[in-house]
KEBA-484019 format. One line per 3 residues: number of its first residue (from 1); for each residue x, y, z of N, C-alpha, C. Coordinates in nm, 2 decimals. Each point is the difference from the previous one (the first is absolute). Layout:
N
NUM> X/Y/Z/X/Y/Z/X/Y/Z; ...
//
This chain:
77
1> 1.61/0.97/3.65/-0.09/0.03/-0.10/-0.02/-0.13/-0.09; -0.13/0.00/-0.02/0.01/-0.20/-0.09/-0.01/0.10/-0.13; 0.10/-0.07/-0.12/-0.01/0.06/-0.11/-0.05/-0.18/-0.12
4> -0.04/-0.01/-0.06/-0.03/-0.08/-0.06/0.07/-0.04/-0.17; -0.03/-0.04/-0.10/0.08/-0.04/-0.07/-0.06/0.10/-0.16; -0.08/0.00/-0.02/-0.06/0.12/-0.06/-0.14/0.01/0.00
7> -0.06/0.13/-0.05/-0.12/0.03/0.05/-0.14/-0.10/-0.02; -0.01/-0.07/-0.09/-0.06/-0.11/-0.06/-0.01/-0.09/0.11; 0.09/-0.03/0.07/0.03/-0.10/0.08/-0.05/0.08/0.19
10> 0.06/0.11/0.00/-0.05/0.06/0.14/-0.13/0.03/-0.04; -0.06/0.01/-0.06/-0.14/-0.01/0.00/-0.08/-0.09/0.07; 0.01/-0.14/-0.09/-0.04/-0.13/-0.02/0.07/-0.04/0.17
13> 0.08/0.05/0.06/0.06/-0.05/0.12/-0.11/0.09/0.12; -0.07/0.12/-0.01/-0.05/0.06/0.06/-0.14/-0.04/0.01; -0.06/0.02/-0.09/-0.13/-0.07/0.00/0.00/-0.16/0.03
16> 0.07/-0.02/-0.01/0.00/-0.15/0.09/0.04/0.01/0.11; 0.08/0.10/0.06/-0.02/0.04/0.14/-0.13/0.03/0.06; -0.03/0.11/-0.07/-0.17/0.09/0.04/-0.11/-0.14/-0.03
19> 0.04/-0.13/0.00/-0.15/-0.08/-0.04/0.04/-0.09/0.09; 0.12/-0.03/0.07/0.02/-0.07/0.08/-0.02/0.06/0.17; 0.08/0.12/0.01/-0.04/0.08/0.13/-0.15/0.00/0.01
22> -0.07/0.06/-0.11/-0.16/-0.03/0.00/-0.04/-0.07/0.02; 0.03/-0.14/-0.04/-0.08/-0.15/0.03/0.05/-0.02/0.15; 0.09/0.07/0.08/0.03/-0.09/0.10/-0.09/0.14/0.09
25> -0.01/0.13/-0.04/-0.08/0.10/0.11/-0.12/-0.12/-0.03; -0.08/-0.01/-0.09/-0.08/-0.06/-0.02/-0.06/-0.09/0.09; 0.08/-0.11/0.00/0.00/-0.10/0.10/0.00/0.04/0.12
28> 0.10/0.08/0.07/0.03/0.06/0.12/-0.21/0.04/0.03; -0.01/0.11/-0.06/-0.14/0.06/0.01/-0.09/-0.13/0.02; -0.01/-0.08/-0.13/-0.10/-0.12/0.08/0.00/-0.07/0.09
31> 0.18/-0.01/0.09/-0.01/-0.05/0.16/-0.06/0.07/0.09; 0.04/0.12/-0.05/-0.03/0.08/0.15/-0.15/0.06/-0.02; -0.07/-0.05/-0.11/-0.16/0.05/-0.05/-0.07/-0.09/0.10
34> -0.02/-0.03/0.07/-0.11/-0.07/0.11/0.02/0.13/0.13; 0.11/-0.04/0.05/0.00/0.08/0.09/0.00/0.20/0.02; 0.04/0.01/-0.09/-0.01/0.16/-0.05/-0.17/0.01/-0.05
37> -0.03/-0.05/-0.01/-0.15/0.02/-0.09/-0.09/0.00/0.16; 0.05/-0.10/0.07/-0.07/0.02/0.10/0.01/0.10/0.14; 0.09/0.02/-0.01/0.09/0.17/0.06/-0.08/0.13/-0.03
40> -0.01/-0.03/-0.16/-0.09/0.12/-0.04/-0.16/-0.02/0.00; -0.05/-0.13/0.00/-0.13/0.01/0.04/-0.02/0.03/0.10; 0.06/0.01/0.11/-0.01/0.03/0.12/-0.01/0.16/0.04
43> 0.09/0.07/-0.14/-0.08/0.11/0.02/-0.13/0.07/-0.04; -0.02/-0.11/-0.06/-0.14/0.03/-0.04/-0.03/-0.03/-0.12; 0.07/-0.03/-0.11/0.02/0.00/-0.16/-0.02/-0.12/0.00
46> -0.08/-0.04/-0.12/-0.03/-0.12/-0.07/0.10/-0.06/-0.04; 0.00/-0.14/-0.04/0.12/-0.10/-0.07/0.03/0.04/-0.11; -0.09/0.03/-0.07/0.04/0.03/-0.15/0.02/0.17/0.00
49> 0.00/0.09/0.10/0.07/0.12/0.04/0.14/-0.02/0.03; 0.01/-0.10/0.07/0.15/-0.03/0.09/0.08/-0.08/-0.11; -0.05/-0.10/-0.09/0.05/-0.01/-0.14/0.08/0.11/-0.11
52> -0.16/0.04/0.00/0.09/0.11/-0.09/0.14/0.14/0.08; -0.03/0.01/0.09/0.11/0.07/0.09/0.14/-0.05/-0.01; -0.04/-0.18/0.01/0.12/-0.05/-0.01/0.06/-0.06/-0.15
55> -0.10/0.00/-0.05/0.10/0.03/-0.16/0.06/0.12/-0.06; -0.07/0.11/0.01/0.02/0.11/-0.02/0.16/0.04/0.06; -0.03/-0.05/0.14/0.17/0.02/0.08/0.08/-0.07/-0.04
58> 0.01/-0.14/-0.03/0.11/-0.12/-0.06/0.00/0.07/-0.18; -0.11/0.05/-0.03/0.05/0.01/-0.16/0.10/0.16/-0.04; -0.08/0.10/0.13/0.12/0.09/-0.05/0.17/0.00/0.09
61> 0.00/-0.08/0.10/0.09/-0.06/0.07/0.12/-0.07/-0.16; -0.05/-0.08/-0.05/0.04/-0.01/-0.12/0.04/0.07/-0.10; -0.10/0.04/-0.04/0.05/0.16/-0.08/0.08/0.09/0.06
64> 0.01/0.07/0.11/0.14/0.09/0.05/0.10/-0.11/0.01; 0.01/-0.10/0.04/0.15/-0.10/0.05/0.04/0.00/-0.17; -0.08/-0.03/-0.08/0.07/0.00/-0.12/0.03/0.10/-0.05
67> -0.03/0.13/-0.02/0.04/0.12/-0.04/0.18/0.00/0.06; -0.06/0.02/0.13/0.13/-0.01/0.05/0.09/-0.06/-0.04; -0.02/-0.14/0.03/0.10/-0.13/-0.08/0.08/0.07/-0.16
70> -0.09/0.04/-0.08/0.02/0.05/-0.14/0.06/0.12/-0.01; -0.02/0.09/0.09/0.07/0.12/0.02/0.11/0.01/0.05; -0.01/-0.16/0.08/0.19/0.02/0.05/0.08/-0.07/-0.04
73> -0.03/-0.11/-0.11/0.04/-0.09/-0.11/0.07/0.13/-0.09; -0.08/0.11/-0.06/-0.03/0.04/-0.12/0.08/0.15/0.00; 0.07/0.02/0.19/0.05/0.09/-0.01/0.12/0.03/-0.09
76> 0.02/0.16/-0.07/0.12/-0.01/-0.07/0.17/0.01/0.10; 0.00/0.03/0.11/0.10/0.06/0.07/0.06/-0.13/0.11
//
């Protein structure tokens, strides 16, 4: 269990977690945005369809990994 030094501080330790795992899904998403965009045009959907698909998936991809991350930080037991 990571316990931290006081609450002030596992804060400020967390959200600099959650902005760094972000910046790097981030990045990840714009490597692999050429080829996935063109996967899904293929089924038929526009670029800026297969865009928004693929942010929508990297951004809540984000949001649950960090819930979790916080939930299992933040456990009492």
């Amino acid at each position: 269990m990571i316990r931290f030094v006081d609450d002030k501080m596992s804060r400020k330790v967390v959200l600099l977690v959650f902005w760094i795992f972000g910046y790097f899904l981030g990045a990840l998403a714009w490597a692999v945005k050429g080829p996935l965009v063109q996967f899904i045009e293929n089924v038929g959907l526009s670029s800026d369809a297969a865009g928004g698909i693929l942010a929508g998936f990297f951004g809540s991809s984000v949001m649950v990994l960090s819930l979790l991350f916080w939930s299992y930080i933040s456990s009492s037991s």
